[in-house]
C-alpha positions as CSV (number, residue, x, y, z in Angstrom):
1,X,0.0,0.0,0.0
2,X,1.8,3.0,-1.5
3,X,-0.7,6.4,0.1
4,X,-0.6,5.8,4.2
5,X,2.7,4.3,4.4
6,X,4.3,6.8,2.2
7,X,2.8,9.7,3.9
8,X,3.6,8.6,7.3
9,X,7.3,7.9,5.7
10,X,7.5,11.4,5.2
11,X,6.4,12.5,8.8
12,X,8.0,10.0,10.9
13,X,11.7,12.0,10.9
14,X,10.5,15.2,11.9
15,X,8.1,13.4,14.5
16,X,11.8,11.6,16.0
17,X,13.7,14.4,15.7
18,X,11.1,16.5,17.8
19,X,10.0,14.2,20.5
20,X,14.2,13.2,20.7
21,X,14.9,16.7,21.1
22,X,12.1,17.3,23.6
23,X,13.6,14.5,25.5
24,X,17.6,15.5,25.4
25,X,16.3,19.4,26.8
26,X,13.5,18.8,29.1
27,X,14.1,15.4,30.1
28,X,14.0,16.1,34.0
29,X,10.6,18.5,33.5
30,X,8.4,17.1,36.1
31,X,4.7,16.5,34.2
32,X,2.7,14.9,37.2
33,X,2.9,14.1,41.0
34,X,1.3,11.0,42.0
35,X,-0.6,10.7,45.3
36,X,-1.4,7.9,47.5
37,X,-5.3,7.6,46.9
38,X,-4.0,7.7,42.9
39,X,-2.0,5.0,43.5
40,X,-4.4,2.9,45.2
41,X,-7.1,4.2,43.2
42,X,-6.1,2.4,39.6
43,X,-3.7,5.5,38.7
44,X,-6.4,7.8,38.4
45,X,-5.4,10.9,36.4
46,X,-1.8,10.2,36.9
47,X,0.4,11.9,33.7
48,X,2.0,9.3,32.9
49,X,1.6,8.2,28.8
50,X,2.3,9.7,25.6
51,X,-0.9,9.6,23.1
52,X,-0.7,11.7,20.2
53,X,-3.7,9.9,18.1
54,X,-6.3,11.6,20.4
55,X,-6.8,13.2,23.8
56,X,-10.4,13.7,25.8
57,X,-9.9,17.6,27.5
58,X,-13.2,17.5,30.5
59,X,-14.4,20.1,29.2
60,X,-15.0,19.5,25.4
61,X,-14.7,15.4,25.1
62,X,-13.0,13.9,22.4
63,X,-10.7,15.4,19.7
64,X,-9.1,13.0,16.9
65,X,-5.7,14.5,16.1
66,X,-6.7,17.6,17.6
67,X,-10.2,17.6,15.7
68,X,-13.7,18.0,17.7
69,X,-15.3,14.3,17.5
70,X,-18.7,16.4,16.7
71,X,-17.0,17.7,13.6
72,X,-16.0,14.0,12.0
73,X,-19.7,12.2,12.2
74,X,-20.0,12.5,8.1
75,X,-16.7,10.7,7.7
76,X,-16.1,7.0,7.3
77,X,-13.5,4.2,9.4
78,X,-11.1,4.6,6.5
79,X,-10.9,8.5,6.7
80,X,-10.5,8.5,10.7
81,X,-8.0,5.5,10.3
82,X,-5.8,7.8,8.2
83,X,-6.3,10.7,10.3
84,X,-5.1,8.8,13.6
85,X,-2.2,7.7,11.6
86,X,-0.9,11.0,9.6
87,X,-2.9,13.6,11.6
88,X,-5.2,15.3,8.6
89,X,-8.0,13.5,6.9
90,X,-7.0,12.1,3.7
91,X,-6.8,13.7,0.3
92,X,-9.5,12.3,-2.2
93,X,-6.7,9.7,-3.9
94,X,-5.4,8.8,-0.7
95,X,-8.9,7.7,0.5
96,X,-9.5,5.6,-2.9
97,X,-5.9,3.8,-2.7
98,X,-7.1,3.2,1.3
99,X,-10.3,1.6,0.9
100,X,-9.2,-0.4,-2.3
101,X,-6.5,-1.5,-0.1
102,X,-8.3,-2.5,2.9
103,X,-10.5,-4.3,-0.1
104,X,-8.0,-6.3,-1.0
105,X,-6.9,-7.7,2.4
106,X,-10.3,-8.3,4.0
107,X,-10.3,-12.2,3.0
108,X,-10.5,-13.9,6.5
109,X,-8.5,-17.3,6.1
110,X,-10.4,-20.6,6.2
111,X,-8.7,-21.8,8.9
112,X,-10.0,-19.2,11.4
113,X,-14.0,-20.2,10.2
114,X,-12.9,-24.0,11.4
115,X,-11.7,-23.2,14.6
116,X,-14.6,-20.7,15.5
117,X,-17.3,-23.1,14.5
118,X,-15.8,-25.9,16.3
119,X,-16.1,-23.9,19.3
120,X,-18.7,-24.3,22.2
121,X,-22.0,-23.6,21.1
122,X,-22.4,-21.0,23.8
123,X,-19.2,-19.3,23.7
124,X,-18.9,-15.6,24.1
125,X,-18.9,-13.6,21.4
126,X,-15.9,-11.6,22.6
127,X,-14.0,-14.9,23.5
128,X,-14.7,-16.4,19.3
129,X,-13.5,-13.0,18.4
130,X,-10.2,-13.0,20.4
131,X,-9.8,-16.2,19.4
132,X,-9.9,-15.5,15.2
133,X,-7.7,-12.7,15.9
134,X,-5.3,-14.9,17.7
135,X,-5.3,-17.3,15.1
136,X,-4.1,-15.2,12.9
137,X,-1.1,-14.5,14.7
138,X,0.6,-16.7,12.7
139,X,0.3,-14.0,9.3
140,X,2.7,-11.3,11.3
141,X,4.7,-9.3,9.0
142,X,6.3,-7.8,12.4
143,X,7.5,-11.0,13.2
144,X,8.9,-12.2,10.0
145,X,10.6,-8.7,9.9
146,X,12.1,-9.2,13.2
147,X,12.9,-12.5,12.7
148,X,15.1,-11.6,9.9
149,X,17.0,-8.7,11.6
150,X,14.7,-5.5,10.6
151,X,16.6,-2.3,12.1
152,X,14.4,-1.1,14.9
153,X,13.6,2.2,12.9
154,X,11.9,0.4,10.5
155,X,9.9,-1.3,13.1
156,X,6.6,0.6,12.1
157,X,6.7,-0.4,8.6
158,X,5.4,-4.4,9.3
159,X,3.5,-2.8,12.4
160,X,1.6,-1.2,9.6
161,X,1.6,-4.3,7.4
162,X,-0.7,-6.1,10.6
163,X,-2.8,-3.3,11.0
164,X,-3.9,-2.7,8.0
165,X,-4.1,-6.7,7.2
166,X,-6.0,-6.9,10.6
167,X,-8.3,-3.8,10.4
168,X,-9.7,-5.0,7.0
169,X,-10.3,-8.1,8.4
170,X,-12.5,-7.1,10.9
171,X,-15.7,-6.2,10.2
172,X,-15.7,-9.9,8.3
173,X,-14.6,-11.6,11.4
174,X,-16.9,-9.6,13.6
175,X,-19.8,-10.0,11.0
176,X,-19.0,-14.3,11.3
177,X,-19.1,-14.5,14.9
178,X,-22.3,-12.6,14.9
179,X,-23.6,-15.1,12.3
180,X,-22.3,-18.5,13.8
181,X,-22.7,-17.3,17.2
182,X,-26.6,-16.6,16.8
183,X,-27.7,-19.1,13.9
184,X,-28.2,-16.7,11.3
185,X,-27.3,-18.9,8.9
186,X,-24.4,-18.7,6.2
187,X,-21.5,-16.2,6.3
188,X,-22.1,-13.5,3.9
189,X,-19.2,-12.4,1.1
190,X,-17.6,-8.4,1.9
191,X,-19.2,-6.0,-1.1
192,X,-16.0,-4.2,-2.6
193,X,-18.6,-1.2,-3.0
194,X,-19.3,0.0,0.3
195,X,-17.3,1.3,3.1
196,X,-15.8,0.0,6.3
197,X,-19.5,0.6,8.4
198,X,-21.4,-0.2,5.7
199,X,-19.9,-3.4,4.7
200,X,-19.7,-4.2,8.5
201,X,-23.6,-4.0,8.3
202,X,-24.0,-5.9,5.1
203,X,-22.1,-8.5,6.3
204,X,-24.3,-9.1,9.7
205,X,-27.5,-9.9,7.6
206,X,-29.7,-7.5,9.6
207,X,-33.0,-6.4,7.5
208,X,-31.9,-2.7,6.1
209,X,-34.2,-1.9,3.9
210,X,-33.4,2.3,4.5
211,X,-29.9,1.6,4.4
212,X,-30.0,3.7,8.0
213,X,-28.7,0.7,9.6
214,X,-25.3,1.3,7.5
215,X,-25.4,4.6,8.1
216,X,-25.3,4.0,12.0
217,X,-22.8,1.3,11.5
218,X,-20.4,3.8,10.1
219,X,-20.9,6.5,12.7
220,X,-20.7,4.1,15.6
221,X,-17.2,2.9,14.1
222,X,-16.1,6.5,13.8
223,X,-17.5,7.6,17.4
224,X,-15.8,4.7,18.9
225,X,-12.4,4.7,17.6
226,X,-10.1,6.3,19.5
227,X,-10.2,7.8,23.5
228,X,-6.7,8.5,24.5
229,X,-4.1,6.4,25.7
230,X,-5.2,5.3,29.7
231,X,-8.3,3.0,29.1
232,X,-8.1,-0.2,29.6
233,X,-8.1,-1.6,26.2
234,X,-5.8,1.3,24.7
235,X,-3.5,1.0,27.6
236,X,-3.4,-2.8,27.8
237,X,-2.8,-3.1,24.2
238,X,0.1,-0.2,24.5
239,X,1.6,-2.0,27.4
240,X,1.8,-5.3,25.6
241,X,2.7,-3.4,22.2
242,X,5.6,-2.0,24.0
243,X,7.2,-6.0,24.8
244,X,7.3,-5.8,20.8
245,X,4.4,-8.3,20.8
246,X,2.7,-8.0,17.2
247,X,-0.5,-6.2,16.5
248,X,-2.4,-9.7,17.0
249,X,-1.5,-10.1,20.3
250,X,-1.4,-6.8,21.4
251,X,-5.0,-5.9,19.7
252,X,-6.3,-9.1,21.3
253,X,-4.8,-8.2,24.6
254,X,-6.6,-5.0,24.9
255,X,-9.5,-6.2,23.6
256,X,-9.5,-8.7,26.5
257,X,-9.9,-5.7,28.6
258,X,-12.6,-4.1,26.8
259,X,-14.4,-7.3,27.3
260,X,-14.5,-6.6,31.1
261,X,-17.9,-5.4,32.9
262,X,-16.3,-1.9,33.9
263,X,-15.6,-0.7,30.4
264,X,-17.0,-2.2,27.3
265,X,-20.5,-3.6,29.0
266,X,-21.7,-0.2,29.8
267,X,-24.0,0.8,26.2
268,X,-25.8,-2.9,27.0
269,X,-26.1,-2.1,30.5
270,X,-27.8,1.1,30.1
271,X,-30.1,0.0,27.2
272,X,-31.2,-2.7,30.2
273,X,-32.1,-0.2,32.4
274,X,-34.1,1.6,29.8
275,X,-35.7,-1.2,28.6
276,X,-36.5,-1.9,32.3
277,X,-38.3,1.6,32.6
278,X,-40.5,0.4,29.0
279,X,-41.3,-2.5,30.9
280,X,-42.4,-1.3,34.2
281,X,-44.7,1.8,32.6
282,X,-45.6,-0.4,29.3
283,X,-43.8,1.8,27.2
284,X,-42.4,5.6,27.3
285,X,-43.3,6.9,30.8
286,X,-44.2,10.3,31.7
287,X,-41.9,12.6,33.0
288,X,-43.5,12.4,36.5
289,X,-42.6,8.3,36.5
290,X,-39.5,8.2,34.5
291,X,-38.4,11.4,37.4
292,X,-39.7,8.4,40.0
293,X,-38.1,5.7,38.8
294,X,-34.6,7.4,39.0
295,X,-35.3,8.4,42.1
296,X,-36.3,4.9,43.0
297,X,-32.5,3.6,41.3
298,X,-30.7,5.7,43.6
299,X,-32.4,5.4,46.4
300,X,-31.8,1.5,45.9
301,X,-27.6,1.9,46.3
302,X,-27.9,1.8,42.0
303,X,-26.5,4.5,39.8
304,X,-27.8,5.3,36.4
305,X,-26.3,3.5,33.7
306,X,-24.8,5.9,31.2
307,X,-24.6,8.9,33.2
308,X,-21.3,10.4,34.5
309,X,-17.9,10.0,33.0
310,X,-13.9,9.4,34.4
311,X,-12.6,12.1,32.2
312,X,-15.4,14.4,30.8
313,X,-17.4,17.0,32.9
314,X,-19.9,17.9,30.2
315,X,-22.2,15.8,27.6
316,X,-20.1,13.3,26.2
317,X,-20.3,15.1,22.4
318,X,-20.8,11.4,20.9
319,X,-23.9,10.9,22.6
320,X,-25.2,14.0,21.2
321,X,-24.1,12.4,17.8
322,X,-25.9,9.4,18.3
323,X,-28.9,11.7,20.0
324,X,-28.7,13.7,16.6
325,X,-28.9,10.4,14.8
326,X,-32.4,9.0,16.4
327,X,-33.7,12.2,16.2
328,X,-33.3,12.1,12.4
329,X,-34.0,8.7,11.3
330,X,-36.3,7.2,15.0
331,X,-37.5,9.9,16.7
332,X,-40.6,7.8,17.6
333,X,-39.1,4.6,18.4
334,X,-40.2,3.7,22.4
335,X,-36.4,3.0,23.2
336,X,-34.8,6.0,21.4
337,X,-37.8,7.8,22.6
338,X,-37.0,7.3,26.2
339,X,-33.3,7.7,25.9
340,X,-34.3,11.2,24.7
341,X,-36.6,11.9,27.4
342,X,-33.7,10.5,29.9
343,X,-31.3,13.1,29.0
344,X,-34.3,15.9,29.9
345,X,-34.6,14.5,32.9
346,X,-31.7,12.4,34.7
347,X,-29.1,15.3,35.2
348,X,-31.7,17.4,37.3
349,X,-32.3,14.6,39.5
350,X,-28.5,13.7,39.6
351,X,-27.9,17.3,40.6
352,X,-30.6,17.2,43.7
353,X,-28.9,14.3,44.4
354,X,-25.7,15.6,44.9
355,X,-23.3,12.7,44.6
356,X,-22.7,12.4,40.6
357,X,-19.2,14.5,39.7
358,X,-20.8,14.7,36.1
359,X,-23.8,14.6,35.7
360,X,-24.1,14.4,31.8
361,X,-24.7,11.3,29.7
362,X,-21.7,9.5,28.1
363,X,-21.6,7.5,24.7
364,X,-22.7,4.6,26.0
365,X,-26.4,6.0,27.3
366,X,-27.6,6.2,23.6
367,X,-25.7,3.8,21.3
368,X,-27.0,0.8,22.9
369,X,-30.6,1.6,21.9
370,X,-30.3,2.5,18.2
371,X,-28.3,-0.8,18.2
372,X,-32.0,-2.6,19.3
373,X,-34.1,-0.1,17.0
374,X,-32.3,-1.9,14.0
375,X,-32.8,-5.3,15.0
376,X,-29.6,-5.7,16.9
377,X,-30.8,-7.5,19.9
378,X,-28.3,-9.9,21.1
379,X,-26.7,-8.2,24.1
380,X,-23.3,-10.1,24.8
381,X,-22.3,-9.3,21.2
382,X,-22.7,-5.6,21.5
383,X,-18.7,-5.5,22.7
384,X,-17.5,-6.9,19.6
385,X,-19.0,-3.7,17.8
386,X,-17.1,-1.5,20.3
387,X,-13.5,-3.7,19.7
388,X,-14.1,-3.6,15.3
389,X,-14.0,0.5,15.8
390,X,-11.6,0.6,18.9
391,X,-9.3,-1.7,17.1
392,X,-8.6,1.6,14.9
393,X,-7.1,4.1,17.9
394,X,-5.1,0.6,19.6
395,X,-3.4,-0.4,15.9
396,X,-2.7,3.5,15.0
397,X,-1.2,3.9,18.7
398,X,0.7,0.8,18.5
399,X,2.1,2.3,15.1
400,X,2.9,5.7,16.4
401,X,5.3,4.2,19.3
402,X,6.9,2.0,17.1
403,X,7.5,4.9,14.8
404,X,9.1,7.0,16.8
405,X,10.7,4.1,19.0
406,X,8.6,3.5,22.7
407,X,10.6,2.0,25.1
408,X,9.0,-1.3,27.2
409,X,6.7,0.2,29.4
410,X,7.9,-1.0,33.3
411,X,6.5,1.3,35.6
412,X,7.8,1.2,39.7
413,X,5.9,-0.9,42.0
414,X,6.3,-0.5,46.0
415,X,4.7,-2.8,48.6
416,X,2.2,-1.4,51.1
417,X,4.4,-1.4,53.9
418,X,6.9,1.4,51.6
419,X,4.1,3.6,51.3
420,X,2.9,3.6,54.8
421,X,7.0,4.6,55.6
422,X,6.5,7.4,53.1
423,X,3.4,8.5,55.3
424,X,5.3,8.4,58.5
């Protein structure tokens, strides 16, 4: 592939001589402290990571290469891929050479079929997708390039080799597991026409006869990309990156964490909860009940799923994407209905309530129930959706380190004892 790798060719000096020069002068600068309740508290906050793909500043929520997430919901995978990679959105001929590429790679081997179907019936549709990504781990570039003595600046190149190889394979892989997973019959062949999301949705076989289900497919893998460098799945898969571990298993590593209840789980969780207020009031309450009912969730030890945020002290600006979504194309749909009328009413109560640092909704309080609007009903596979798109920010950040030549990550560790010492 001649466009992205020769672009980032042409960045990758300057982007070494910079961050070698900011290292050599202000090596010594002190960037964070680090208390006690942060260390015991899961490094909360701590400075402590390089991530120049995206950050996520409190008060605005996520910017892609320095680029309002708000301002990107038109665009497709393939033009925030290349923007997490060079830092601009791509050129028109740049974006044609990228998707033909990603075309031509997005053939999932036999092989990895076989092994997921001979799988346990009820297997978790996050453990079959680990699993064909793992598989694969025997197509490395990486490690046929280290193997034969590749010069560590040069690193990036078969890092970018995986990614790409992996990325396009995605959506295909994803699509499968949905498929064999829920008996919904035959796998179903890419179409070379349509983009990353789009294909995605062709590929699962859900009824589209709008072509809106695309449409959201594509904006959820854009919304979802990227988040910084200190999540779970971003970090994990940094970490592991950092061993010189190929893409495979450093992709499937932090999509292991994303798997885990306290970060990937939470768009299913709060679709329960709304489907539990449907339930309870046989379809979109009034203010007056849905006001109750939250009241009645707190009161109970709960919190509301979807509301509050580790980072951002304002509406998480892809929820107001996905909002702006429903509202064009399901404004009357009971579930998106209610979502809508959750985010009138929740942050008033959370604000009598006192507790809530944020009280504003993040991403996961209205993806989750467009998801069911289409058809999309299986719960446990909703995760897989988030790892197709997050698999973008994790291989573009495992990139960028190589590129510019990340050490091993090894952070200090002291016992309990040493820290009450510190304390006196």
């Amino acid at each position: 592939m001649a466009s992205l790798k020769q672009r980032m060719a042409e960045l990758i000096p300057g982007m070494r001589d910079e961050i070698r020069g900011l290292i050599k002068e202000h090596g010594d600068f002190v960037v964070s402290e680090v208390t006690l309740a942060q260390a015991y508290g899961g490094m909360r906050g701590v400075k402590g990571m390089v991530c120049d793909t995206s950050e996520v500043p409190p008060d605005q929520g996520l910017l892609v290469r320095n680029i309002p997430i708000g301002e990107l919901t038109d665009r497709t995978a393939e033009e925030i891929f290349y923007l997490l990679c060079v830092g601009k959105l791509p050129p028109e001929e740049d974006l044609a050479d990228l998707k033909a590429d990603f075309s031509k790679r997005a053939a999932v081997p036999g092989y990895v079929w076989d092994v997921l179907k001979a799988m346990p019936k009820d297997s978790h549709p996050m453990a079959m997708f680990d699993t064909g990504i793992l598989v694969m781990q025997r197509e490395s570039e990486f490690v046929k390039a280290y193997n034969a003595g590749v010069k560590k600046t040069e690193y990036w190149e078969s890092t970018l080799e995986d990614s790409l190889n992996l990325l396009a394979k995605l959506p295909a892989l994803a699509a499968g597991v949905y498929r064999i997973r829920f008996d919904k019959g035959a796998l179903i062949d890419p179409d070379p026409n349509l983009d990353m999301g789009g294909n995605y949705a062709h590929m699962l076989g859900i009824d589209d006869p709008t072509g809106d289900f695309k449409k959201l497919m594509t904006l959820y893998l854009v919304l979802h990309s990227d988040h910084e460098g200190g999540n779970v799945s971003a970090h994990t898969c940094h970490c592991v990156g950092s061993a010189l571990s190929d893409a495979y298993y450093a992709v499937s590593a932090g999509l292991n964490g994303l798997a885990g209840p306290l970060h990937g789980l939470a768009n299913q969780e709060c679709l329960n909860w709304i489907l539990q207020v449907i339930e309870k009031f046989g379809g979109k309450p009034t203010d007056e009940q849905l006001t109750k009912f939250a009241w009645d969730t707190l009161n109970s030890g709960k919190v509301i799923p979807g509301y509050g945020h580790a980072v951002l002290r304002v509406t998480d600006p892809r929820f107001t994407a996905f909002r702006e979504f429903g509202l064009k194309h399901c404004p009357d749909n009971p579930t998106f209905a209610t979502v809508s009328q959750v985010y009138d009413i929740i942050p008033g109560v959370l604000k009598e309530h006192g507790k809530a640092k944020n009280v504003w909704p993040n991403v996961d309080a209205g993806s989750g129930s467009l998801l069911y609007n289409y058809g999309l009903k299986e719960f446990p596979y909703y995760t897989v959706l988030f790892s197709v798109s997050r698999a973008m920010g994790m291989c573009s950040q495992l990139i960028v380190s190589r590129a510019w030549g990340e050490p091993i990550e090894r952070p200090k560790s002291l016992t309990t004892p040493k820290f009450k010492a510190m304390v006196g």
